[in-house]
Structure formats: C-alpha cells, structure tokens
N, C-alpha and C positions, 0 to 999 in steps of 0.2 A: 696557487691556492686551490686547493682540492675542493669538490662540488660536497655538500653535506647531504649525508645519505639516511635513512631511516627502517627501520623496519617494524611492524606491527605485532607486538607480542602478543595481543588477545584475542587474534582474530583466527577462525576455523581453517583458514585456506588459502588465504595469501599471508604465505611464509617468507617470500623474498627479501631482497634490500632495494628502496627504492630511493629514488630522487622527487625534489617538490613536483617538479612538472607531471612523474608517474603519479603519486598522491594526487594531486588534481585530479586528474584524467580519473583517476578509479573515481574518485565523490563526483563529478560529473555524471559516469556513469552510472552511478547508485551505488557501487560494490564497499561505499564506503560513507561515514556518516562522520559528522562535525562532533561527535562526540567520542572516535574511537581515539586512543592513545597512540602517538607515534613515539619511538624511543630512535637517537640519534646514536648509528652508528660506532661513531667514536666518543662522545663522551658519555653515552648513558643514560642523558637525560631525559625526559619523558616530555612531551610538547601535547597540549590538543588538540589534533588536527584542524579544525577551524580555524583557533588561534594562529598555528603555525602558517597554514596557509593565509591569512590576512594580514601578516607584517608584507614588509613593500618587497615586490619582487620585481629586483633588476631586468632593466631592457636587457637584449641582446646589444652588442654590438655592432653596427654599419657594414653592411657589405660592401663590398667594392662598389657593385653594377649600385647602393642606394647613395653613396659620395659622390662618386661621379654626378647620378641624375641631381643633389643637392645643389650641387657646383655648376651644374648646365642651366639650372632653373633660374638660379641667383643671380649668374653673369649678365654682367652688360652688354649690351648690342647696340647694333646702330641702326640707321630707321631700315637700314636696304638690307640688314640681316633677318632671313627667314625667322620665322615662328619655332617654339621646336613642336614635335609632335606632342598633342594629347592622348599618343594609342597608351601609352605607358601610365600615364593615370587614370585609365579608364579600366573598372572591372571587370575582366572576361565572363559572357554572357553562361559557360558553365558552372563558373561558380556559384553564380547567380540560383541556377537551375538548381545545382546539390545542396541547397538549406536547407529547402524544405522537404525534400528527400529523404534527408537524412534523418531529420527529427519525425515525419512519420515510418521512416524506418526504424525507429527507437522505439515509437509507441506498437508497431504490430509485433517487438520484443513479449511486449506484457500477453501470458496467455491465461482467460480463467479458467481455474481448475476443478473449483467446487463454489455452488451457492446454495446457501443452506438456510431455513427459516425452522423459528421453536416446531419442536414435537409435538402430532395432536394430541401425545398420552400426556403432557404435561398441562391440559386442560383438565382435569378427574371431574370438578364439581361441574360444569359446564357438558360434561357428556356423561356424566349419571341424568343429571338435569334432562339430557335429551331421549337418556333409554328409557326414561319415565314415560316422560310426552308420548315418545312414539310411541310406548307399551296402549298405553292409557287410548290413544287415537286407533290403537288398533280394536282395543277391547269395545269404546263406545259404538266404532262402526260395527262390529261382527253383530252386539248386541241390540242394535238399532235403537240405543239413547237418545236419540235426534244427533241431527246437522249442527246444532250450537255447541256442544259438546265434542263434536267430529274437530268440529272450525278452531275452536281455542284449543285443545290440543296440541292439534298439529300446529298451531302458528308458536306454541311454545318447540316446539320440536326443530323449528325449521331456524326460528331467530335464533337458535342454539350454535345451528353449523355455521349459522352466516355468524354468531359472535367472536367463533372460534376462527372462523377462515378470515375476518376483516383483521384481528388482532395479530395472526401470523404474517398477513400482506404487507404489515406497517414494518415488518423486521426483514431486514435481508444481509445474510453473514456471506460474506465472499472472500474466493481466499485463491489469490492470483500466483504463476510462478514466482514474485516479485514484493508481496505485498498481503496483508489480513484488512480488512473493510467492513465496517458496522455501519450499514445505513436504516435509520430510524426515520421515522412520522409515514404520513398520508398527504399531504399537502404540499407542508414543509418538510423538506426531509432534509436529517441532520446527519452527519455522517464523519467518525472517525476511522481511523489508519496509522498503523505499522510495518515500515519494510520489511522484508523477514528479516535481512543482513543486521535487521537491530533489535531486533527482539534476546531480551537477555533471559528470562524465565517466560515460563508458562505453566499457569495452575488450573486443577481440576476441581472441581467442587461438586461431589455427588450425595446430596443427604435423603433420610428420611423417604416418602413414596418414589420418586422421581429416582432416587439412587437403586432402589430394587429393582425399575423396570429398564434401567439403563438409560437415563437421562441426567444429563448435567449442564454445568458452565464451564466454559472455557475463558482464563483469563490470561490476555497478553501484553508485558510486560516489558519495554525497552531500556527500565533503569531500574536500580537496588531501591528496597521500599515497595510501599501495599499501595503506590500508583500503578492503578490500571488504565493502559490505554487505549486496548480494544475490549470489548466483552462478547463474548457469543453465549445465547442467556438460554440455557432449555433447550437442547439440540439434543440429538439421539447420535449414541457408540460418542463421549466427549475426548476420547482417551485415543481412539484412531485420527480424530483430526488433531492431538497433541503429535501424535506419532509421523502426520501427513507432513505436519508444520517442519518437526524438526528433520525429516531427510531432505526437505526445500532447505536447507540450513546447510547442508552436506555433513 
C-alpha cells in the first residue's frame, strides 16, 4: 500500500509533494498553519490540514533490537538468573541536554525587524493646542504679564507633549521576521498577532488630513471577510510596511 502523499496548492513556496509526517514537521515549524489546504496526491481531494493531521496516525512497526528487549523483559527467570540491564531504558543524558537547546534555538529564529508606535502628526488638535501655549508662554514672558500667566501657559504647553507622548507609549506595532504584533494598554497590556505565513490580505486605509500628510492604517488580515486581526492605527509611509510585510511573505 503506497504512503498518501499531498501537496499544497495555495501556498507561496512550498510547491513539493509531501507525506503526513513532512506536513507535521512544517506546522511544528510555523511554515504552516491548521488552516491551509492539503490536496491528496492521487485522488484530488482537498483535506484541512488540522483535520487531516488529527485523524489517528499509525505506530511504526517493532524493530528488531525493540521485540527482542519485549521478549527479554517478559521472560521468565529463575531466582540465580541475573537481572537484565536497566542501561537500555534509561535515557541518554544528551538527549536530555538537546530539548532545551533546541526550543531556544527556535526562539533566537524570531528576529525583530521593525517597532513602530502612531505618528506625532496624527495628533493635529493636541499640537495646535500646544503651538498656542507655547506661543502664548513666550509672548507673556517677553512682555512681562506676570509669573501666573508664564505658569499656566506653559503647563498647558507641556501636558500637551506628555498627552501625546503617554498616548503613543500605550501602542507598540512590531513586525518580526516570523510574525505582525499589536500590543495595547499601560498596565494591562493587550496584545494580538499574525504569522506572516497566514496572513491572506492586507489593507491600507489613508483618509482626509492624515492621508495628505502620509499617515495611515494598516490592516492585517488571515482570512476572507472585513475580520481584522492585527491593526497598526496612525503610523507614517502605511504602504512601505504593506510592502515590508509582503516580501517577508516571499
């Protein structure tokens, strides 16, 4: 009985024909997601990967050297028959060593590439607000209108940048070889994500002031439909990080 083979017709880059155990290994690896389509070989028919990977997959077969130790373990002995060795069930102390190797050699895969927070030009009323103040704090001081008039001024001048600089802090868009990242709040920080390998669209959205001065949304998108599941909200050049996205994409 021949092994059932597959191959992925929607995907950028892997064009091969593969077996379940390759399938694994790439969705282990990331290069594949439980929602891309496997099409079989020989009849044509299209599987989920998820799905197909979660019906029951057959053991291997018994190697020789694992029948024999069956058969050694099971056997009767008598009291003047040695022990057998426990070197054979015991796990070699390298293996041991390479788990955890391994999985942080997985994680220093992930490199970030860009981290990006809103545009200060996408404040307008908040930094007219502030060229006032200052104006205004410059004007009282030259003119010597008093200290009280100096002091309120400038403290609208200044809770201005601190509005605009807390409000930026609370946003941080990251965008790994591997991966886009929206993390929100001050406290609590909330934070969604898409691999790139599943990102299916991505839209731009540049209106009204913020689209004159080159400011937009970027919106990313893993499945068909106005679900978005990253947002990067008021960033400057929104069309370069579309462009970033899609050659991480290949």
């Amino acid at each position: 009985m021949s092994v059932p083979r597959y191959f992925l017709p929607d995907h950028p880059t892997l064009q091969d024909i593969y077996t379940k155990e390759h399938l694994r290994e790439l969705l282990v690896e990331g290069e594949l997601s439980r929602s891309d389509i496997a099409v079989d070989d020989e009849t044509g028919l299209g599987h989920l990967l998820g799905d197909l990977l979660s019906r029951a997959h057959p053991a291997p077969p018994p190697t020789a050297e694992q029948l024999a130790l069956a058969q050694e373990t099971y056997a009767e002995f008598s009291v003047d028959s040695p022990l057998p060795s426990v070197e054979r069930f015991e796990m070699k102390e390298e293996e041991i060593e390479d788990q955890p190797e391994a999985v942080e050699a997985k994680n220093k895969d992930e490199e970030l590439l860009h981290h990006l927070r809103p545009a200060w030009l996408s404040y307008p009323k908040t930094l007219l607000l502030f060229v006032i103040s200052a104006g205004l704090t410059a004007w009282c001081y030259q003119g010597q209108h008093g200290f009280v008039y100096v002091l309120v001024s400038g403290s609208v001048a200044v809770l201005c940048l601190l509005s605009i600089s807390l409000d930026r802090s609370t946003q941080d868009y990251l965008i790994t070889n591997k991966r886009v990242e929206a993390e929100i709040g001050i406290v609590g920080r909330n934070s969604k994500e898409v691999r790139i390998c599943d990102i299916r669209a991505i839209d731009v959205h540049q209106e009204g002031y913020n689209g004159m001065i080159g400011i937009g949304t970027v919106d990313f998108c893993s499945a068909g439909g106005s679900a978005v599941d990253v947002r990067f909200k008021n960033i400057s050049n929104p069309h370069r990080i579309k462009r970033i996205v899609r050659e991480l994409q290949g």
